[in-house]
C-alpha positions as CSV (number, residue, x, y, z in Angstrom):
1,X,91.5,-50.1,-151.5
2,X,90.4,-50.7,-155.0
3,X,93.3,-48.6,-156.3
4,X,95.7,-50.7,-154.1
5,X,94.0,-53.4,-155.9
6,X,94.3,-52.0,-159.2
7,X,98.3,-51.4,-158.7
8,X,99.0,-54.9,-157.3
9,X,97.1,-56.4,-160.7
10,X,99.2,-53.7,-163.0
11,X,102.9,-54.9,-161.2
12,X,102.0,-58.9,-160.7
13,X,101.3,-58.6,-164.8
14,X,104.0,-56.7,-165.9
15,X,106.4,-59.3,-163.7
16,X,104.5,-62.2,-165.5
17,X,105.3,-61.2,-168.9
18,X,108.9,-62.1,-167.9
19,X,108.1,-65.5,-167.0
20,X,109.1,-67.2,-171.1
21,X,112.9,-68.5,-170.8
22,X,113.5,-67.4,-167.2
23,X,114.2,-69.1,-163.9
24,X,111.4,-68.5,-161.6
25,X,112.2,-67.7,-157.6
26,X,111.1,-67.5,-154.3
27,X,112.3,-64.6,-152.5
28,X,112.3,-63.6,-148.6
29,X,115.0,-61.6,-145.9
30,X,115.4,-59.1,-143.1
31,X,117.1,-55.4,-143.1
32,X,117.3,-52.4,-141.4
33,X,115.9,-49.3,-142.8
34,X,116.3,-45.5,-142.0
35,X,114.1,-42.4,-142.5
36,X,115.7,-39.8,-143.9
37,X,114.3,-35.9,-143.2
38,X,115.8,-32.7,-143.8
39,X,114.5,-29.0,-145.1
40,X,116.6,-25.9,-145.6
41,X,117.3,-25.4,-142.1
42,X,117.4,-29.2,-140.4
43,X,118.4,-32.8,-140.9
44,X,116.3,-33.9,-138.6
45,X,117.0,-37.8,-139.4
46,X,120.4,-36.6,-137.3
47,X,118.5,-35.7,-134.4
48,X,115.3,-37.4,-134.3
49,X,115.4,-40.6,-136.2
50,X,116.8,-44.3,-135.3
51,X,116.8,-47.1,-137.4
52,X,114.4,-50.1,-137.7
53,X,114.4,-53.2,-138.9
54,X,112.3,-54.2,-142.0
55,X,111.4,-57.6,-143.6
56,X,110.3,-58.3,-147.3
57,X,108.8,-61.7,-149.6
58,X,107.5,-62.1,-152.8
59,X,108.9,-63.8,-155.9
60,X,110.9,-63.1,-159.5
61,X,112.5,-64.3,-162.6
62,X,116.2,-64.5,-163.2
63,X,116.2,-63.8,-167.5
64,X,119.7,-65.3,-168.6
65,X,121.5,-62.8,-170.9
66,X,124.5,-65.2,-171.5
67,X,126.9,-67.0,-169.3
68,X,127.8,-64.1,-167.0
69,X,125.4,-61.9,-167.4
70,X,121.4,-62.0,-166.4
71,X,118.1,-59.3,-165.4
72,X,116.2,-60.0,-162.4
73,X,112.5,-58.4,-162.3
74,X,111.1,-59.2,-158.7
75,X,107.8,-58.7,-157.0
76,X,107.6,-58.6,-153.3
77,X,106.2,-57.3,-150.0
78,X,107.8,-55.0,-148.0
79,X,107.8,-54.0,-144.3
80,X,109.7,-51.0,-143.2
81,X,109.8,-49.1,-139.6
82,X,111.6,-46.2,-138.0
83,X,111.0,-44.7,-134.5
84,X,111.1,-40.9,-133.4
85,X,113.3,-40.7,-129.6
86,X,114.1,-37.7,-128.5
87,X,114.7,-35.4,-126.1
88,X,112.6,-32.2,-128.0
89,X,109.8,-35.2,-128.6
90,X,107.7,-35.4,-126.2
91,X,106.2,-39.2,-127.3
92,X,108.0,-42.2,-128.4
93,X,106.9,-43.1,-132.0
94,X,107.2,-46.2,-134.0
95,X,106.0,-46.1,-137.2
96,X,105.3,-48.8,-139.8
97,X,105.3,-48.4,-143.3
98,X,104.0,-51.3,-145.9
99,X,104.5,-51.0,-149.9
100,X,104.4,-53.3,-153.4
101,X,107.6,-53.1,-154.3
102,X,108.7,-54.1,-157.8
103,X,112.5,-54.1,-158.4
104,X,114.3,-54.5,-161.6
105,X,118.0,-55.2,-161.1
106,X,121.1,-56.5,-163.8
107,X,123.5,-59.0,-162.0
108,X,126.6,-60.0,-163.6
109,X,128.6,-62.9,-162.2
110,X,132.2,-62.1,-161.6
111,X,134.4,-65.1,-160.5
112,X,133.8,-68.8,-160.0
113,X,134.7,-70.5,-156.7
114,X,134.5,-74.2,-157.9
115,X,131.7,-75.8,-159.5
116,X,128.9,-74.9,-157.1
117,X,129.4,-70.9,-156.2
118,X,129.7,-68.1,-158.2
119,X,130.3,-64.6,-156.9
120,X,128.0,-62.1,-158.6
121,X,127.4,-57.8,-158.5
122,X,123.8,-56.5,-158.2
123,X,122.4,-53.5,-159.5
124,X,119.3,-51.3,-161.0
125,X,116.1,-49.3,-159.4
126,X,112.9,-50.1,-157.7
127,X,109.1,-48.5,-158.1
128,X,106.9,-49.1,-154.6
129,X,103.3,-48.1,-153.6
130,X,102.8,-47.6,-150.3
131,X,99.8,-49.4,-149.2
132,X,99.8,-48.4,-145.5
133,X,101.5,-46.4,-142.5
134,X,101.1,-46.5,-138.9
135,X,103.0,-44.5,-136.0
136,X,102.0,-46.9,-132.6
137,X,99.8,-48.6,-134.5
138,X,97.6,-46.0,-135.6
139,X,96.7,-45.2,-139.0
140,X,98.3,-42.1,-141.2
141,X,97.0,-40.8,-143.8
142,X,98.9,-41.5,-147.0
143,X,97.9,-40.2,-150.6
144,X,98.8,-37.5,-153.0
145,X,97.2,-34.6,-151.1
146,X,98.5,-31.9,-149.3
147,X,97.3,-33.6,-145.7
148,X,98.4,-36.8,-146.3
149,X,101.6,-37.7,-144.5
150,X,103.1,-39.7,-146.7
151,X,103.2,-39.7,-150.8
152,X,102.2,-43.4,-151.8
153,X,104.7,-43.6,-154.7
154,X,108.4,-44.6,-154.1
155,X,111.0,-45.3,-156.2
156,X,115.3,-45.4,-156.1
157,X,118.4,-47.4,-156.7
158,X,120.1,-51.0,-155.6
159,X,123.5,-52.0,-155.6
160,X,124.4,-55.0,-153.7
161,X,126.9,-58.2,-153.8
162,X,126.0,-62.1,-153.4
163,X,126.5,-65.5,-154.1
164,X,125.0,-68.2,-156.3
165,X,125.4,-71.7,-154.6
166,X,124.3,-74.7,-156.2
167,X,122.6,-73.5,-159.2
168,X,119.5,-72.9,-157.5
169,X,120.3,-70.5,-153.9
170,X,121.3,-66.9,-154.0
171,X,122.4,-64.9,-150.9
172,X,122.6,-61.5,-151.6
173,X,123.4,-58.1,-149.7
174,X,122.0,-54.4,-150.9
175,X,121.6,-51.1,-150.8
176,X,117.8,-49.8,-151.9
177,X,118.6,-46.0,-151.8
178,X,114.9,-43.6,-151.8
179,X,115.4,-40.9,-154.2
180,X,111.4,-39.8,-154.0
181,X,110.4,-37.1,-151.4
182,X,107.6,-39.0,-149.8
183,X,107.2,-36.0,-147.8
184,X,103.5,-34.6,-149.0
185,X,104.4,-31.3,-146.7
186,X,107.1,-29.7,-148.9
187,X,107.4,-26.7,-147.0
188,X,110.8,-25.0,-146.4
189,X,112.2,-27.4,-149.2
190,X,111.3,-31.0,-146.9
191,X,112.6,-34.0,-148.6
192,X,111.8,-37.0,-146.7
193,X,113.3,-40.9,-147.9
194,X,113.4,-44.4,-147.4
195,X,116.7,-46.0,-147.4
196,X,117.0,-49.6,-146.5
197,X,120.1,-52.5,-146.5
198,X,118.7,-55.8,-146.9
199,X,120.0,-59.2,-146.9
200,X,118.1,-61.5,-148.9
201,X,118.1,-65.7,-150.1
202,X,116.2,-66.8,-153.2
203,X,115.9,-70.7,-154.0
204,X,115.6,-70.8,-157.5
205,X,113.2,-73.6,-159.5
206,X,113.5,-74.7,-162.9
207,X,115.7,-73.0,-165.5
């Protein structure tokens, strides 16, 4: 727990040294989000794995780079689940996995529709640190030991689209694509990832 501690304190820092000249946000939304498994022999996200939804909050600061151009750094909660089904599986499993999730994304504004929307691109990477996992509500071990289930640290890309309404609302959609193996279990080459497509509003205060 005190190392959770420790990297919530190291990410909600680094995100506040953003906070001179920058529009501050609130940040919430829904997604779905997939598990994706696979060794030298199987993909077993093809045979095993269906898709669950997810949810995430948390807050940033939109840093204007000139009139069509801006960085976002973001800090948020997020909640992502997967279930096992399958014929060769003898239980149903649902698990639930909860990380820190610091993203770090360009957008650039495109076109103009009037005075009070402006189309823009999304794109950049994320660092998480999973802070929990459970399969029907029981508890897996995560950590960076060979028994542990899951890795804790995460990490990939976003690319996504939205709009900017009013000056102050944004409604975006994106891609976060996994690129760690969270897989602690490397055996036969296992690579196991997170992949999730979100859709997310920020209001916007300030400026």
């Amino acid at each position: 727990m005190k190392k959770e501690v420790k990297v919530l304190l190291v990410m909600a820092i680094t995100l506040l040294s953003f906070n001179a000249n920058a529009q501050f946000g609130a940040k919430a939304g829904l997604g779905v989000s997939s598990w994706t498994l696979k060794d030298r022999d199987t993909n077993a996200g093809q045979q095993l794995f269906n898709a669950g939804f997810s949810f995430h909050s948390g807050f940033g600061y939109e840093i204007e780079l000139g009139d069509n151009a801006s960085l976002e750094p973001a800090l948020m909660f997020t909640q992502k689940t997967f279930s096992i089904e399958s014929t060769n599986v003898t239980n149903y499993a649902k698990v639930k996995t909860s990380f820190v999730e610091m993203p770090f994304n360009a957008k650039i504004y495109v076109v103009d529709l009037g005075s009070e929307a402006r189309l823009y691109a999304l794109g950049g990477g994320y660092v998480a640190y999973m802070i929990s996992a459970k399969s029907n509500g029981n508890k897996l071990d995560i950590g960076n030991k060979d028994s542990d289930v899951y890795k804790t640290l995460d990490g990939g890309l976003n690319i996504g689209a939205g709009v900017k309404l009013f000056e102050s609302l944004n409604v975006d959609l994106s891609g976060a694509i996994g690129i760690a193996n969270l897989s602690s279990d490397q055996t036969n080459g296992l690579v196991s990832k997170l992949n999730v497509v979100r859709l997310t509003v920020t209001y916007q205060f300030g400026g």
